[in-house]
Structures are given as structure tokens and as C-alpha cells.
C-alpha positions in Angstrom: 41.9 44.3 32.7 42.9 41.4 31.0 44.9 41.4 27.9 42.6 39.7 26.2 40.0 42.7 27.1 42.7 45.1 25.8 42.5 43.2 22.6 38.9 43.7 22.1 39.0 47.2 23.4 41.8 48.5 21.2 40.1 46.4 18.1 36.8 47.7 18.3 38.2 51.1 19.2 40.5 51.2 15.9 36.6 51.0 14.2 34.8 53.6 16.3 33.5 56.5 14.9 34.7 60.2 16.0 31.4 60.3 18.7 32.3 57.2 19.7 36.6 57.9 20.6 35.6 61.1 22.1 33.0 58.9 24.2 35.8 56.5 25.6 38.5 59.1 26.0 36.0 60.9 28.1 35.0 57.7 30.2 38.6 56.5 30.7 39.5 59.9 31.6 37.3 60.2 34.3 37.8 56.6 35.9 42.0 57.4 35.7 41.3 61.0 37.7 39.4 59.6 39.8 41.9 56.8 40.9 44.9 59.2 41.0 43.4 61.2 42.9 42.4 58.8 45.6 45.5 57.1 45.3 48.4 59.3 44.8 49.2 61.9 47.3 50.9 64.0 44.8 47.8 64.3 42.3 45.0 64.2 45.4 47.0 67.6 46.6 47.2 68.8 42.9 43.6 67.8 42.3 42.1 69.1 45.3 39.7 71.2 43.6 39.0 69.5 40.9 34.8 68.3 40.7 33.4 65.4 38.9 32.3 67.0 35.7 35.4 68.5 35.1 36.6 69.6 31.5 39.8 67.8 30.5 41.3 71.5 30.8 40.4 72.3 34.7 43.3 69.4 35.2 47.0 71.4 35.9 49.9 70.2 33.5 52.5 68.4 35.0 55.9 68.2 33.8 59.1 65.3 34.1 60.6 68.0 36.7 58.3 68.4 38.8 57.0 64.2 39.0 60.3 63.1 39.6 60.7 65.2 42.2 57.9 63.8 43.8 58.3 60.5 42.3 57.2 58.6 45.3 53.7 60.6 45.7 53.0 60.2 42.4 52.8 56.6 42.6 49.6 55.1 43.3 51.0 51.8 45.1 52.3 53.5 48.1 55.0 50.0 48.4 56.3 50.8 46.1 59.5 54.1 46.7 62.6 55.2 44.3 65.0 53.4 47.1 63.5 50.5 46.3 63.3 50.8 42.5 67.2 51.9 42.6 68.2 48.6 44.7 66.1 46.5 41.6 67.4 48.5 38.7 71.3 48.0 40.3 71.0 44.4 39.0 70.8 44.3 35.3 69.8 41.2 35.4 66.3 42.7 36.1 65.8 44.0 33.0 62.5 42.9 32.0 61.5 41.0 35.2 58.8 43.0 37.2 59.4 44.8 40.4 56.9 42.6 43.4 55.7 40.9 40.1 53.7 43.9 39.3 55.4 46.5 37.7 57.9 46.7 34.6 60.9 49.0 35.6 62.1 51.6 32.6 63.9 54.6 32.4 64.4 57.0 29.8 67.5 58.6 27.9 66.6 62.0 29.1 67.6 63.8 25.6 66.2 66.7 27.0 68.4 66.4 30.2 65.8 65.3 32.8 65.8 61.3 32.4 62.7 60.1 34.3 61.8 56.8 36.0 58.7 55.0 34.2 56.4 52.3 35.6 54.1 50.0 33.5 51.4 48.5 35.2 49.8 44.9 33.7 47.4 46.8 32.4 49.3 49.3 30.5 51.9 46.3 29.3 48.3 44.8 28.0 47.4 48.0 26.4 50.8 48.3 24.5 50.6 45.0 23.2 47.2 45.2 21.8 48.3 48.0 20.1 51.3 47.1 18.8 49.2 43.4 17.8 46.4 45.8 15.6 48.1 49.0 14.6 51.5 48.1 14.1 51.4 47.9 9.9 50.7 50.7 8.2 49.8 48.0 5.2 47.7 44.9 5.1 50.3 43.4 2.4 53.4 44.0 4.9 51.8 42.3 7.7 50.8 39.3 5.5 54.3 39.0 4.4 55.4 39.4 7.8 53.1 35.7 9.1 54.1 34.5 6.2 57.6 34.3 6.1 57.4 33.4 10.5 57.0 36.8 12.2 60.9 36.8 12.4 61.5 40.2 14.2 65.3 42.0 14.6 65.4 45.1 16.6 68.7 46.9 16.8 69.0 48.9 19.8 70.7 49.2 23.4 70.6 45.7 24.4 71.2 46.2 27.6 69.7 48.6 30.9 66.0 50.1 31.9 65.4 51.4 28.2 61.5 51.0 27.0 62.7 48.5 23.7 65.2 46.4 25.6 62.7 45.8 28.4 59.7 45.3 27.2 61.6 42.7 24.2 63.2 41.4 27.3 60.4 41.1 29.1 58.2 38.6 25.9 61.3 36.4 25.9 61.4 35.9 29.6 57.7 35.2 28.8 57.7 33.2 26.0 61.3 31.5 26.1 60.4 28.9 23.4 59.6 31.5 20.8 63.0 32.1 19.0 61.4 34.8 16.6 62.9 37.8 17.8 66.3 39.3 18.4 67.4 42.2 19.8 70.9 43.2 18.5 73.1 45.6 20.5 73.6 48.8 18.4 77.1 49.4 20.4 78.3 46.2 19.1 81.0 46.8 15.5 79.6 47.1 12.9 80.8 43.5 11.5 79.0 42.0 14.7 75.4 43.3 14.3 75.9 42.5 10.3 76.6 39.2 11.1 73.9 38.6 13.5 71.4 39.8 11.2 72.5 38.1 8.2 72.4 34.5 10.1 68.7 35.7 11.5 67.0 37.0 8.3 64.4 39.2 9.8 61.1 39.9 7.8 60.6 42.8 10.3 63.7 45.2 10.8 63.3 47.6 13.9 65.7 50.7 15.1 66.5 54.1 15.2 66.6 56.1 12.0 70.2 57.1 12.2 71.5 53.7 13.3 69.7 51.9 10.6 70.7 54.5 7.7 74.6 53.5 9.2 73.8 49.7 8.2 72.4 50.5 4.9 75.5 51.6 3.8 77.3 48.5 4.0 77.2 46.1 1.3 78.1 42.9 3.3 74.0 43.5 4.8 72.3 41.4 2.8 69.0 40.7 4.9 65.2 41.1 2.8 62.7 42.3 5.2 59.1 42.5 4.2 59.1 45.7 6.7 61.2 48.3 8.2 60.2 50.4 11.3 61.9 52.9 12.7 61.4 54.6 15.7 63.3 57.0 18.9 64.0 59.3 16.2 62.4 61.2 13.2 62.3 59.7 10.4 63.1 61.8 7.6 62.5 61.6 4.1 66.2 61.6 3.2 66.6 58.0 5.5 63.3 56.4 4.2 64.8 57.2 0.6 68.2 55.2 1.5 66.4 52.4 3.7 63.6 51.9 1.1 66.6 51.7 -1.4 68.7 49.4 0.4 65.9 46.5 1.3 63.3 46.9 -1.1 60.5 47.2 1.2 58.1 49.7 3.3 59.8 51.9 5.3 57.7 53.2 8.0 58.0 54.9 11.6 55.6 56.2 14.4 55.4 58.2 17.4 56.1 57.0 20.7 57.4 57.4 24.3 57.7 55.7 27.5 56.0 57.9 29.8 52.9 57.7 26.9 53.4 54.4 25.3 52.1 54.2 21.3 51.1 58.0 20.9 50.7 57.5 16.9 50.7 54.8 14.5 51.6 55.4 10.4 48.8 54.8 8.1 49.3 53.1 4.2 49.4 57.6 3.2 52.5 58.3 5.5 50.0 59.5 8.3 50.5 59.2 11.9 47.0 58.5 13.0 46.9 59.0 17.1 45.9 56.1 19.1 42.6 58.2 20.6 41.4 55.5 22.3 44.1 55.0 24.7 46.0 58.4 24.4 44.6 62.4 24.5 47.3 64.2 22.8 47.2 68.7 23.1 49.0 70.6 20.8 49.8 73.9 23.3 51.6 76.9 23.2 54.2 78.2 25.2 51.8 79.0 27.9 50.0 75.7 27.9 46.6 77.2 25.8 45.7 74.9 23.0 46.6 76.0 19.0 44.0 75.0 16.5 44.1 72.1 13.5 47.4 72.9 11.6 49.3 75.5 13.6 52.8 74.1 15.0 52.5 73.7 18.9 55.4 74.9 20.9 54.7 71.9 23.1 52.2 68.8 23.4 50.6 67.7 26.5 49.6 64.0 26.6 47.5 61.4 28.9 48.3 57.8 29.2 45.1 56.5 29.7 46.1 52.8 30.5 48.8 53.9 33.0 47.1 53.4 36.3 50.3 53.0 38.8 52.3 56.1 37.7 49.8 58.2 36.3 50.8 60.9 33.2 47.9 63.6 33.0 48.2 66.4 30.9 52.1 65.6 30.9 54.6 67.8 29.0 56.7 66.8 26.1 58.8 69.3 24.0 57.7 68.3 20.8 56.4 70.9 18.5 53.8 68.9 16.6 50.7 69.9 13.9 47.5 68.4 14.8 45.2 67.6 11.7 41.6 66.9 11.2 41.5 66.3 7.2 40.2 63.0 6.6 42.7 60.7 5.3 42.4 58.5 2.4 43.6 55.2 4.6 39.7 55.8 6.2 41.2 56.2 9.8 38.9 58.8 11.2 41.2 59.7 14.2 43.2 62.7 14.1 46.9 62.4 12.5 50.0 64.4 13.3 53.3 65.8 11.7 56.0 66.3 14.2 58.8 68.6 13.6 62.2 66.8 14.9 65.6 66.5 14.7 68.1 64.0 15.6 71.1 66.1 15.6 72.1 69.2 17.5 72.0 73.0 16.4 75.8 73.9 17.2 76.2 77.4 18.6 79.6 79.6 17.8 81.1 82.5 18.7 78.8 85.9 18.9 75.8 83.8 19.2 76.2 81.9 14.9 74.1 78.8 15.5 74.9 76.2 12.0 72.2 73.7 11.8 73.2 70.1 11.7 71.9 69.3 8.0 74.5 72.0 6.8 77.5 70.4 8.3 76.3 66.9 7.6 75.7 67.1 3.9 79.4 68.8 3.7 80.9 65.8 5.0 78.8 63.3 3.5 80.2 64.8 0.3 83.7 64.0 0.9 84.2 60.7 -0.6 86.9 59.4 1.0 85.0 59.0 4.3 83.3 55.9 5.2 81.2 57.4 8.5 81.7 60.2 10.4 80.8 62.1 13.9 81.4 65.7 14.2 81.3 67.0 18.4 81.7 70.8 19.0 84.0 70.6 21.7 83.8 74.5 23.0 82.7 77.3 20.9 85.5 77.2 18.9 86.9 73.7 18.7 85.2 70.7 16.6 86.5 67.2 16.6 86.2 65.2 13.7 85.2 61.4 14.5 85.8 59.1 11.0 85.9 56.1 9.3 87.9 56.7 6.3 90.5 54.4 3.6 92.8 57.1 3.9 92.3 58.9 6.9 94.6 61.7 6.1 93.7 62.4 2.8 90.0 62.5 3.9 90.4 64.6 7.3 92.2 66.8 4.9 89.5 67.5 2.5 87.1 67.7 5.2 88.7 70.3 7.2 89.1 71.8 4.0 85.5 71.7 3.2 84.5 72.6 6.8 86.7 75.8 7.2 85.3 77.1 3.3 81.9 76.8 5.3 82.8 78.3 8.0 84.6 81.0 7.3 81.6 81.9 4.6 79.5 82.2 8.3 81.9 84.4 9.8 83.4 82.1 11.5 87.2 82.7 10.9 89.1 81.0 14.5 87.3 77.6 14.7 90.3 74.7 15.5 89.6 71.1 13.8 90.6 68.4 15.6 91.3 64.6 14.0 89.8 62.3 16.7 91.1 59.0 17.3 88.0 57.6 18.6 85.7 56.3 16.1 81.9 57.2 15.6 80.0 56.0 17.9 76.6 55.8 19.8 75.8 56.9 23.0 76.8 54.2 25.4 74.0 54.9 27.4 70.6 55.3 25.4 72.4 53.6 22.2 71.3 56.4 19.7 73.4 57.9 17.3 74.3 61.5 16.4 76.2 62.7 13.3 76.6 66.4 14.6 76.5 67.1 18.7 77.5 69.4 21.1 79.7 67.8 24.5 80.0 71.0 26.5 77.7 73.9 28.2 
């Protein structure tokens, strides 16, 4: 498929009625069992008893475990090996360039401890632009704003390695090397660094990950005026839209994605994550993989990438616990839209079992004035380090352990040790994400 066909697919599909989604989900269904079956060893053994009118529910769940460890089966180029893709991926200056001038190389963070190898095909590249080209705005004003002022685009994430936004941005320059309307700024770089790069650029869109870009507001010397902020890799709460709404005057929007599943959900002009039906089937499940109705919290979600032809994801687990609804929306989308419960911090776990949940710990901190930014890491079950940015670092630390230790103590929790770090706060140097509150031990 051509990306122009994707275009007129994914437009025409954005204007289909209900009959007509659940007509195209059904016939792209079919066509991508069909070929993984015939093609991949690992879903012709899984799908050996599967018949042609089977229900979307006959098909067994698969799961990142279980694929990677038959990584090479499940791909349906049989060239094509994880030897092979480790030799390409030990060059970084393959990022963005496609393996036999096929296939677009990714691999992701694994925040849930399994990091997996992804694979896009042409056709699902095709698919994520057309998506991204129609359903990208939540508003019709942003978007106008956006051509008007040049389509000027600044993501700030990992610049660097196999990740899904470095890639693929790598990937349209490398394309399109004439086009000097988008940036990707590292989000390991200081502070200062990314400041300055995206006060010389001027961005009308500003793209990154919640936590990152809530960091950035807080500096004064940021003086960029996008038309649009998206956020994305992490969930967006209400607290960050407040402060990035604040800080640049415009929409603040996010959406739902991954890299095994591409665009799962776009936000609508009502705050609604509206899933892209067309090209996605998204199951809200329960712990034992049965489906929960409109409005009960999943334990899980079970997608299909139905553009993915070269590394197939059928009925593919995620650990989000999402709520599927079928209200209509005021936007007029008629496609179902989700809330997805998230976090971007860790639950730390103490002695006899306490668990303190991140927002606790984070909102004591943020209220000690003299710190500038801060990264709390639970060290062992009774040791925290303190991480900080601060004018007077010992006054702060000071009030802060003070603060921390009235907490505490108010839990039970007499014998925790706080530690003054010397590192600063800082991202993970391999996915580029940013925690306030984690846990570094097992």
C-alpha cells in the first residue's frame, strides 16, 4: 500500500460510521491472520486451528515475553533474524535508516522490564503518517496556526538510539533533508542547552514527555509561543496541563500511543481519546484475558496493529488498565474513546510491606521552596537519596529531610536514612524519561 492509499484510507475512515469501522476492522483483520499465519512460523503453529470465519476472540493472546522469545518466528520475512538486527542496531548511525531498505529498526524502553525489538514495515510507516497527517489536532484552530506560522515542530526527547520518536523524526529528515522545520532536542542535554535551542528555533508545535516538559516550564529564561503542545510517553495529568497551559498560553493536549501499536488513540477538542478503529482493535480484559464491559477499569488491554504486516501484534498484551467508553462525544467522533489510568512515577515499598504513593512524596518536596528540582530514589527499603537543584543546598536538604521524616514517621516509618546526593536530577540515560520519585533496587 502506498502512502498515498493510507491517506485516503485513514481520511475516509476518520468519517465512517460505526457499521462501517467495524466493517474494515473485520476485513483488515482477516487479510493480517491470514498472512501471519502463512508467513510466520510462530503464529502458523499458534494458529493452527484457527478457521476462516473465526471470531476476533478464537485468536490466543500473545504477550512481549513470549514474541521475543521467538522473535525470529514471528517475523514474517524469514531474512530477516535478531543476529542480524543486533549487527545494524550496533551502529547508531542507523538510526532511522531501514534494515535491506525495508524495515525501520526500534526498540522500546521496556518500563515494564521486558524491552522488545519493533519492526515497521512501509506500510505501517505509511499508516503512522497518515495518521499523524489527519488526527494529530485535537482542534481545527491549532492546526491552522500551526501552517500558518510554517509547521515549525520541536520535539524534546532521547536524541539518540532505536527509540520510536528519535527514529521515525530521524527517519523524515533523512527523507526530506531540505525541510528544516523540525528539531529534535536531546532531553539529556542541561537544561541551559535545550533552552537555548528552542528559543533560537521558535516552534509553533512543542512535543515531549509530560514530566520533561513540566521541568522546562519552570524556567523563566523559556520564552518560546507555540500555537500547540503535545505530550506523549507518559500520562498527562491534569496537574501538568494546568502548568504547561500556564506557561505557553496555548492547547495542551496528549494521546495514546506505543511502538509495538503505533497511534492507539488521538485527543478530541472535549479532552477525549478517540481510538484510531480503523487501524487499531483495542480490548479492555481482565486479569484472565475475558473482556469488561463500557466503563469498568480493565486490568489489562489487548491490542492489534492492523497495518503491521512484517512483525505482526495480534491480540498483544499491554499492562495498561484503561476504561473503554461508548457515550457519544460532543466533538461528533463516533469511535469509541478511552481514559487510561497511569502514572509516571513509582509506588515505593518500605519496611513491613508500607507502600507511599509518589504524589505524596512529590507534593512534600515541591513545597519546600528553597529547591529548584528534585529526584527522590529509594535506595533499599530503608534508605532514600535526595537528588536537588537548590540556591542553598543545605538549607533546603534540611527542610526537606525535615519535611520527609514528619511524613514518614506519621506512616510508621520510624528508621528510614536520607541521603544528600551529589548527582543532580536527571533522566534516564537510556529511554530519556524523567522520574521525580523511583525505586533503583529489587
Amino acid at each position: 500500500m502506498s502512502l498515498f492509499k493510507a491517506m485516503i484510507k485513514t481520511y475516509f475512515g476518520g468519517k465512517a460510521d460505526p457499521t462501517k469501522i467495524e466493517q474494515i476492522q473485520q476485513r483488515n483483520l482477516i487479510k493480517l491472520v491470514r498472512h501471519a499465519k502463512a508467513n510466520s512460523p510462530y503464529y502458523g503453529r499458534l494458529y493452527s486451528g484457527i478457521v476462516d470465519d473465526f471470531r476476533l476472540e478464537d485468536l490466543p493472546a500473545t504477550s512481549k515475553p513470549d514474541m521475543m522469545a521467538h522473535f525470529d518466528d514471528v517475523l514474517t520475512d524469514r531474512s530477516i533474524t535478531m543476529q542480524r538486527i543486533c549487527e545494524f542496531t550496533t551502529d547508531i548511525g542507523n538510526v532511522g535508516r531501514m534494515l535491506d531498505g525495508k524495515y525501520l529498526v526500534f526498540k522500546t524502553s521496556g518500563s515494564t522490564g521486558n524491552p522488545a525489538v519493533v519492526l515497521y514495515d512501509k506500510q505501517n510507516i505509511d499508516v503512522s503518517s497518515a495518521v499523524a497527517a489527519f488526527r494529530t489536532f485535537a482542534r481545527r484552530e491549532d492546526y491552522k496556526a500551526f501552517k500558518r506560522n510554517g509547521k515549525k515542530t520541536a520535539g524534546v526527547f532521547a536524541n539518540y538510539g532505536f527509540y520510536l520518536a528519535c527514529g521515525m523524526s530521524r527517519y523524515l529528515q533523512l527523507k526530506m533533508p531540505r525541510r528544516k522545520t523540525k528539531i529534535t532536542v536531546d532531553v539529556n542535554a542541561p537544561e541551559e542547552e535545550i533552552i537555548r535551542q528552542l528559543n533560537a528555533f521558535q516552534p509553533s508545535m512543542l512535543s515531549g514527555y509530560p514530566s520533561n516538559l513540566s521541568l522546562l516550564a519552570g524556567y523563566d529564561e523559556l520564552r518560546i509561543h507555540p500555537d500547540v503542545v503535545i505530550t506523549g510517553g507518559e500520562l498527562l495529568t491534569d496537574e501538568i496541563r494546568r502548568k504547561l497551559t500556564e506557561k505557553f498560553g496555548c492547547y495542551v493536549q496528549t494521546h495514546y500511543s506505543c511502538t509495538e501499536a503505533g497511534e492507539i488513540a488521538c485527543e478530541c477538542s472535549e479532552g477525549h481519546l478517540h481510538v484510531n478503529e480503523d487501524w487499531v482493535i483495542v480490548e479492555p480484559v481482565n486479569k484472565d484475558n475475558q473482556p469488561v464491559g463500557f466503563g469498568v477499569r480493565s486490568d489489562k488491554v489487548l491490542i492489534t496493529n492492523l497495518a503491521n504486516y512484517i512483525q505482526p501484534f495480534i491480540r498483544y498484551e499491554l499492562t495498561d488498565r484503561i476504561i473503554v467508553h461508548d457515550e457519544p462525544c460532543r466533538c461528533g467522533k463516533v469511535t469509541h474513546w478511552i481514559e487510561i489510568e497511569g502514572r509516571t512515577d513509582d509506588i515505593l515499598t518500605f519496611e513491613h510491606g508500607i507502600q507511599i504513593a509518589p504524589m505524596s512524596l512529590y507534593k512534600i518536596l515541591e513545597e519546600v521552596k528553597l529547591i529548584r528540582r528534585f529526584q527522590l530514589v529509594q535506595r533499599s527499603v530503608d534508605k532514600l537519596e535526595l537528588r536537588m537543584i537548590a540556591e542553598d543546598r543545605e538549607r533546603a536538604f534540611d527542610d526537606a529531610k525535615r519535611e520527609l521524616r514528619t511524613f514518614l514517621e506519621s506512616k510508621g516509618l520510624t528508621g528510614v536514612k536520607i541521603q544528600l546526593s551529589d548527582i543532580p536530577p536527571q533522566a534516564d540515560q537510556t529511554s530519556g524519561k524523567f522520574k521525580h520519585i523511583y525505586r533503583e533496587f529489587d
